[in-house]
N, C-alpha and C positions, 0 to 999 in steps of 0.2 A: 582519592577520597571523594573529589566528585563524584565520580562514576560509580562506586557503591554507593551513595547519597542518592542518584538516579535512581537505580535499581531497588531501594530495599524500603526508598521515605512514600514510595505508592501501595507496596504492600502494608506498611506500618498503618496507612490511614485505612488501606480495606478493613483490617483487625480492627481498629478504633472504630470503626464503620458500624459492626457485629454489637459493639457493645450502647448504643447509642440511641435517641426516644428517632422513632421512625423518621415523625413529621421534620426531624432538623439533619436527618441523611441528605438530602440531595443540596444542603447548604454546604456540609462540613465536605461534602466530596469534590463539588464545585472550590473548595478554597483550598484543600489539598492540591488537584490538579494546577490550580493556579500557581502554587508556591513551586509545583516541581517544574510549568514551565518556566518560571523565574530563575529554577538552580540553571535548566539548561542555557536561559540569557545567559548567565554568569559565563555558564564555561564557553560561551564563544566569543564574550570579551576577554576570556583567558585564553582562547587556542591562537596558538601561533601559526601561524599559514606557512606550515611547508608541507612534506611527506612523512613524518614521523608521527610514531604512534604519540597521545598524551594522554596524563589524566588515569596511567597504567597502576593497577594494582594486581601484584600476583599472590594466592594464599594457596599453599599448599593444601590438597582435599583428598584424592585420593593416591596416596604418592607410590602405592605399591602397582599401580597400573599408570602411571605417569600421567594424572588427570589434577589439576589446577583450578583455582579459582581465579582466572587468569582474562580481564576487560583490561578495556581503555578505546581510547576513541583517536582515529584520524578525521582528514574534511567528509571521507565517503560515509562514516556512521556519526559524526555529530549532527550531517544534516539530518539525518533520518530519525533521530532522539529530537533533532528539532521539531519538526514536521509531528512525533508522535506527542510530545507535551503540548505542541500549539493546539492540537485537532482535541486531544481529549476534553479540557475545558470546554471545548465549543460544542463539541459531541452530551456532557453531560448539560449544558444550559438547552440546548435544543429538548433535553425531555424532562425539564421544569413542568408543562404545562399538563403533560401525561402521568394518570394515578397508577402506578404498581403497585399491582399485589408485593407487600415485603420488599420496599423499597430501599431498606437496609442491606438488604443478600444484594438486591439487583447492584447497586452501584460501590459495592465491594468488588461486587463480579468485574466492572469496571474498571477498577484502577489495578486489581490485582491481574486482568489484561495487558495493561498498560506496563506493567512492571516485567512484566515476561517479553513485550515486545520491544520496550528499550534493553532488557538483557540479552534479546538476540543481537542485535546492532553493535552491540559494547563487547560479545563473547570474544578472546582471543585464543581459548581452547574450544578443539571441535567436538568434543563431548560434550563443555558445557552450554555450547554453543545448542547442540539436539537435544538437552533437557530444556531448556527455554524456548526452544520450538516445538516442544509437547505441554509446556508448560501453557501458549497462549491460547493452545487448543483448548481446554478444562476451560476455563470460564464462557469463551462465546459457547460452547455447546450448552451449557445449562443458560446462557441467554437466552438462546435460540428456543430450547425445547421447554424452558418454563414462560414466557412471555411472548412464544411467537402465535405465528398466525393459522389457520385450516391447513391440516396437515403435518403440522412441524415435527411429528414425532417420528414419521414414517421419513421427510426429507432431511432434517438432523442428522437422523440414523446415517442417510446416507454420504451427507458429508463427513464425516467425523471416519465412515470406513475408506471414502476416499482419499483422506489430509494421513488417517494414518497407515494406510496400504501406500502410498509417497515418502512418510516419513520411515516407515522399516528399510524402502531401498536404500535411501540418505543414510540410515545407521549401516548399513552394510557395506558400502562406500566407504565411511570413513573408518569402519573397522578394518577395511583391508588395505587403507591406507596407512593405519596405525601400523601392522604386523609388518611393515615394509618402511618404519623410520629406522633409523642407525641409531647405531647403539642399545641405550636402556629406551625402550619404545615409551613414547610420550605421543599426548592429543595435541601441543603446541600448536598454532596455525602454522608457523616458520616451519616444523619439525614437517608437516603434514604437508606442505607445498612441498621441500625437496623430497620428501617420497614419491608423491605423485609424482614431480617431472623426472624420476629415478623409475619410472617402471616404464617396459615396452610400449610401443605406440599401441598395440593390441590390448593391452593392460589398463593402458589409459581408456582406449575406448570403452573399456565393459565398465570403469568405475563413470566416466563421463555420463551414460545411459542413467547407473544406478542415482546419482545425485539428482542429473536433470531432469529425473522424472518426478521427483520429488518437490522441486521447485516449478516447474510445469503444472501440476495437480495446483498447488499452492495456486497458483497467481489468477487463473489459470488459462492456460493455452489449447489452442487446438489441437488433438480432439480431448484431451482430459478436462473439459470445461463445464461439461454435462451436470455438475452439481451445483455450480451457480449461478442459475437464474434463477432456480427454486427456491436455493437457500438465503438469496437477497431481498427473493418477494418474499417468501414468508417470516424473517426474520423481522422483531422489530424493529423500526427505525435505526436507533442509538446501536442496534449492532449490526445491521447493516453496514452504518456508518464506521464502528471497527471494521467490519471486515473490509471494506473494500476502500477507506481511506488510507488503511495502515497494515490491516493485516496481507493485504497482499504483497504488499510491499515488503516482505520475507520473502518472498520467493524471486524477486527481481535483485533484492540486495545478496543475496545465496549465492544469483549467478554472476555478479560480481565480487562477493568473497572470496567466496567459495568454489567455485567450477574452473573459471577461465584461468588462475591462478595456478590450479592445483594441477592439473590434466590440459595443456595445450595440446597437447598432440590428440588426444580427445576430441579438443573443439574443432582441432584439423579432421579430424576422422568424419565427424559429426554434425558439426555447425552446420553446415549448408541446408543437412535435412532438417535441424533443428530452425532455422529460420525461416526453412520455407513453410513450416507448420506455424509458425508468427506469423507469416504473412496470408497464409490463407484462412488463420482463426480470424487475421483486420479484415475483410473481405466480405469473410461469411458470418462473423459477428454484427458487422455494419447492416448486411443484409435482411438478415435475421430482425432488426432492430426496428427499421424501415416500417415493418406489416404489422408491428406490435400495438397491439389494441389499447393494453394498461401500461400505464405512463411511468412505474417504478421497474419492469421489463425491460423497456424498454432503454432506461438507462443502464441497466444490468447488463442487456449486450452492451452497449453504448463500452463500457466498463472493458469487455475482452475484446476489444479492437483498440480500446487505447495502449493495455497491457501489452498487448501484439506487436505492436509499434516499438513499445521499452525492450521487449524480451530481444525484438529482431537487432536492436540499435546497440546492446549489452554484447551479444554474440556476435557481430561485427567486429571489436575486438578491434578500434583504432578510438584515439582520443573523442573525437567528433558525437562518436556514438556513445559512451559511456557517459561524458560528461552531460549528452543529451537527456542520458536516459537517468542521470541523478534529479538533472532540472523538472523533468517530466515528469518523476516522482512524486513534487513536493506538489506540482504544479494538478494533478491530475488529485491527489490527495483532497487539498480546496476546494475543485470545484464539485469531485464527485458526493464529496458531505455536504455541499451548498445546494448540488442538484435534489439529491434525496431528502434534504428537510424541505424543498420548493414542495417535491412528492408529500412531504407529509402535513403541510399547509394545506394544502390542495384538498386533502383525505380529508381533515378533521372539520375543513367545514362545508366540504361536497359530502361526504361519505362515498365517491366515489373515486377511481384513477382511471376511469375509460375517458379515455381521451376523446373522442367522439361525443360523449354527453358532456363537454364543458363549452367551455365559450364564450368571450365579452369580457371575463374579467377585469381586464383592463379599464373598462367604462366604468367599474362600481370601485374597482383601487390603483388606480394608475402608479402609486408608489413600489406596490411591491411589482407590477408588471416594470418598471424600468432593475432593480434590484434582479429580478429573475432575470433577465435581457443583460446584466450584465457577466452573470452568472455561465450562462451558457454562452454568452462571445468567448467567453475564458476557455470554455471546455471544446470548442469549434476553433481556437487557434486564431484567432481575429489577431492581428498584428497590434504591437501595443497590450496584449494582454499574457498574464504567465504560462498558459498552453502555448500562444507563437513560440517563444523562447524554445521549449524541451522540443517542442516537434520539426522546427528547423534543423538545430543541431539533431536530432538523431534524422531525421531522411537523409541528410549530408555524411553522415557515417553510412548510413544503410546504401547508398550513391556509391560510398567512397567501397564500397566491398562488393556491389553490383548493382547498375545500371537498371535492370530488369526486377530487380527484388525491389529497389526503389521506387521503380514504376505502379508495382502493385500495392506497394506500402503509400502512397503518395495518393491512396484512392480513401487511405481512412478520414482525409481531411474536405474532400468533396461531400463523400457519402452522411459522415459526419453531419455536414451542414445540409443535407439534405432532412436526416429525418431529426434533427434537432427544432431544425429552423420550422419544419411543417407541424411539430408538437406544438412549439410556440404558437403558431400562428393557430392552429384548434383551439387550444387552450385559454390563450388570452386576447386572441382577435374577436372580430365577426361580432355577431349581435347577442348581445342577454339572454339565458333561458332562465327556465322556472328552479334548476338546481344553482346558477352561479346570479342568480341577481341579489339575494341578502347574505352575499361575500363579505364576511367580516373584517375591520381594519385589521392591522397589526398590530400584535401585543408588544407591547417594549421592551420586553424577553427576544421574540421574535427578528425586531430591529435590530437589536445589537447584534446577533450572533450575523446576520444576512449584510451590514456594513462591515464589520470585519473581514467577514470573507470579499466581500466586494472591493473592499481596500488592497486586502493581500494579494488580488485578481490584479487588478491598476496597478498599483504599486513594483510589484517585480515583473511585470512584461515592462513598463516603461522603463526600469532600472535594476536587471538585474544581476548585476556585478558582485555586490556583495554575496551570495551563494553560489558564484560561479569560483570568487576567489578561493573560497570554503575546500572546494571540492576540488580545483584544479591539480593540485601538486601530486595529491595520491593519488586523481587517475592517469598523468601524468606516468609518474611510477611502477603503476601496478599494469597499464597496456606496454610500456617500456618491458616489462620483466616478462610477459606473456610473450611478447613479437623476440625478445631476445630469446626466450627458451625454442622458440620456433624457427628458431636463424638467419630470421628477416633483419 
């Protein structure tokens, strides 16, 4: 009951949304979001910390092709429902201050987001699993293309042919994994694992390709990455912040569902070339990042060398890595919504993001420059903070599967703090000019959203156990059942 409660109480408010006077949308959507991350507290004072699924409801939907309405959640997808109720609240207060045209449509679009992205996480049928990954699509593309920025219609266009030229291969994938369950063919996940590890290594390889390309474009990795730097700069803020808080994180939870489970012999076939494309999108995303003149760019690469890092650490395929790459999740989630509303501080009362024309900030607000400082130690991996956490454990998996792959992955945390640490220092070092000297305080909107996250920054690098324990037992389990199908 939970978990349809999750699912269907953020669409219920979009609908309420529609019918409501403008000026009191971005209240009633702000107190929605808060109430469903309140359901998700609940269920993780209800989940019992082992490896079984909870929280399961199955409805029979389509029964004549073995298709289910068939959730629930273990540690690896309630953290991920956690991580999407925490972020949406902070995502809708962060655009209090911003007037939308039809501010009603806008933060319907939102939550009915929201509802498609905790039903990916929760799906335990793989069909309904890929109507809820088309489902998260629809709302940010009319984000995108009704309130974004120069160009959005032409760069929209081209994400949306990119997420779904990715999402046709994933349907064809699991269709040919369907025609090869036993018995009366079912989307079951159970049913659809032992097909895959019941087809030839050859078999496995072509469905392994078809899914993880799918989840590749998603996240996305080198070279299918080409559609978002665009799509991050032009998009407004608040979906920005979907996408790259949460919505990528469909495609790094896919290749923990979904991929390494289903087709080991695949990831045997596969893997190597699929990580060393992780490790060279950390590299050359970092680099990329380095020469970037606008300061929302430049976290946008920032963004596909952190991803790089999860995806390589997932496909490694030993505990070290997975549970790295769950922490890294939540962890990169925080700070990259905290980075991009810094960006949009920054915007509304510079009017600009060239990093080169700011400077001093600090002299005229020293509060939010320690707030931003702490923001980005998070996102740099500073020990003590929730990026140390996911990036130790996954280099230690990506170590524990080679040496050399480690080596180059192990450069996202140098480079990292290279062109981090030099934005910071343009930005809010050095002396006053004529655009940053009547730098406005902080509104108290502002405040809270940039303490919370500063909080959840400190807070789980210094203690992060609780989300470690969440998560343990099923990845546990589920790299146990992978290395068993593989005969190790």
């Amino acid at each position: 009951m939970i978990t349809i409660l999750l699912i269907f109480f953020p669409l219920l408010a979009a609908l309420l949304l529609l019918l409501v006077n403008a000026e009191r949308a971005k209240n009633i959507a702000l107190f929605a979001a808060i109430i469903e991350f309140g359901i998700s507290i609940f269920a993780v004072t209800q989940f019992q910390h082992n490896a079984d699924v909870q929280f399961e409801a199955s409805i029979p939907w389509i029964q004549s092709l073995g298709i289910a309405f068939h959730v629930g959640m273990d540690g690896i997808s309630l953290l991920l429902v956690l991580l999407t109720t925490f972020l949406v609240p902070i995502i809708i207060l962060t655009s209090f201050k911003n007037d939308y045209k039809n501010p009603a449509a806008f933060y319907a679009l939102i939550l009915s987001m929201q509802m498609a992205l905790v039903g990916v996480f929760v799906s335990l049928d793989g069909f309904l699993f890929y109507v809820f990954w088309e489902l998260a699509l629809i709302p940010i593309y009319f984000i995108c293309l009704l309130w974004g920025g120069e160009n959005r219609a032409m760069i929209t266009f081209k994400f949306f042919i990119y997420t779904l030229a990715g999402s046709l291969l994933m349907l064809m994938g699991l269709i040919f994994l369907y025609q090869h369950t036993e018995g009366i063919h079912s989307f079951n996940m159970e049913a659809l694992y032992k097909a895959g590890q019941s087809l030839s290594a050859t078999q496995q390889g072509y469905v392994f390709v078809a899914i993880f390309m799918a989840f590749a474009i998603k996240m996305p990795i080198f070279p299918f990455h080409t559609w978002q730097p665009d799509t991050y700069t032009t998009a407004p803020t608040s979906g920005t912040m979907m996408l790259s808080g949460i919505m990528l994180k469909m495609g790094t939870y896919g290749l923990i569902r979904w991929l390494l489970p289903v087709v080991p012999l695949g990831l045997q076939q596969w893997g190597h070339l699929a990580i060393l494309l992780s490790v060279i999108g950390i590299v050359y995303a970092s680099c990329i990042a380095i020469v970037q003149k606008d300061f929302k760019r430049l976290i946008a690469y920032s963004s596909i060398a952190h991803v790089g890092l999860i995806s390589a650490g997932i496909l490694a395929a030993n505990v070290q890595g997975v549970q790295g790459a769950m922490i890294q999740m939540l962890s990169h989630g925080v700070n990259v919504v905290g980075l991009f509303f810094i960006v949009d501080i920054i915007q509304q009362r510079t009017q600009t993001r060239e990093i080169s024309s700011l400077g001093g900030i600090r002299n005229v607000n020293p509060q939010f420059a320690v707030l931003f400082l702490i923001i980005l130690l998070g996102s740099v991996a500073l020990p003590l903070t929730n990026g140390f956490v996911g990036e130790f454990l996954l280099l230690n998996g990506v170590y524990q599967y080679s040496a050399a792959m480690a080596a180059f992955a192990g450069l996202s945390v140098i480079l990292g703090a290279v062109y981090m640490l030099r934005s910071y220092q343009s930005i809010m070092l050095g002396e006053i000019n004529t655009i940053t000297a009547a730098f406005a305080p902080l509104s108290g909107n502002e405040k809270i959203v940039l303490v919370i996250l500063c909080a959840a920054i400190i807070a789980f690098g210094v203690y992060p156990k609780p989300l470690l324990d969440i998560a343990e037992p099923s990845v546990i389990k589920l790299v146990e059942g992978v290395q068993t199908a593989l005969g190790k």
